[in-house]
N, C-alpha and C positions, 0 to 999 in steps of 0.2 A: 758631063762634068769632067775636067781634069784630074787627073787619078795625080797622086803626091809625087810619083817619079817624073812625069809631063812636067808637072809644076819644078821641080825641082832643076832638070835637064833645063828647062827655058831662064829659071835663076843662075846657075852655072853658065850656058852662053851671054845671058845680057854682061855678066859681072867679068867675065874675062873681056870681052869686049869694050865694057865701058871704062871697068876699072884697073884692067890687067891683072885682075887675080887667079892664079892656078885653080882651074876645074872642081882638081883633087882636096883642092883649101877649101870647099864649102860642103860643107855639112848641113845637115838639119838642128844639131845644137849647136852651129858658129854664131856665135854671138856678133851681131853686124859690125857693134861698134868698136868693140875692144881686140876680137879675132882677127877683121877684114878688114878695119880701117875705115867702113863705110859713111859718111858724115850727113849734116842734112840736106848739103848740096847734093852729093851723090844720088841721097835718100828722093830727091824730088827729079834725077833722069831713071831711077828704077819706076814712079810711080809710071811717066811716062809709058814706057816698056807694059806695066802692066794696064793702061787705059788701051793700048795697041791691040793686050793679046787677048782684054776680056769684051773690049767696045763698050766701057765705062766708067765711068770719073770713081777714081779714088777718093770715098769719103777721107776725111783728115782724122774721123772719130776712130776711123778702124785705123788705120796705121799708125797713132799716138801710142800704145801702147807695143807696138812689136819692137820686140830687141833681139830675135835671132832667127836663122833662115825659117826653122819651122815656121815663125810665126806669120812669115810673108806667105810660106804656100798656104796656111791655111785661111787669110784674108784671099788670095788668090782666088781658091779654090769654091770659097762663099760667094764670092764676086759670078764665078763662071756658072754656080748653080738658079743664081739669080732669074 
């Protein structure tokens, strides 16, 4: 299993990469949408990123309610204990 920091480190490279946001701008309580600017176009090249890192389809039920980084490591991290 991905331990929170793994998770969080791979959130931080995909978002400066994809979306040019500073490292240091992500937090576990940034809020994707209102902190990071992140949209649902955005929202569908992270899902990406994460079928990459876990080698499986993002249901759409788990990621409906995430509104801030925790909430993606911790869909992440359910995903990678699978």
């Amino acid at each position: 299993m991905l331990t929170q920091e793994q998770v969080l480190q791979h959130l931080r490279d995909w978002m400066e990469e994809l979306f040019e946001i500073e490292p240091d701008d992500i937090q576990l309580d940034s809020n994707l949408y209102t902190d990071l600017d992140v949209d649902s176009i955005d929202a569908i090249d992270l899902v990406v990123k994460i079928k990459a890192l876990t080698g499986k389809q993002v249901k759409p039920e788990d990621f409906k309610n995430v509104r801030t980084v925790e909430d993606v490591v911790k869909v992440i991290q359910a995903m990678s204990e699978q």
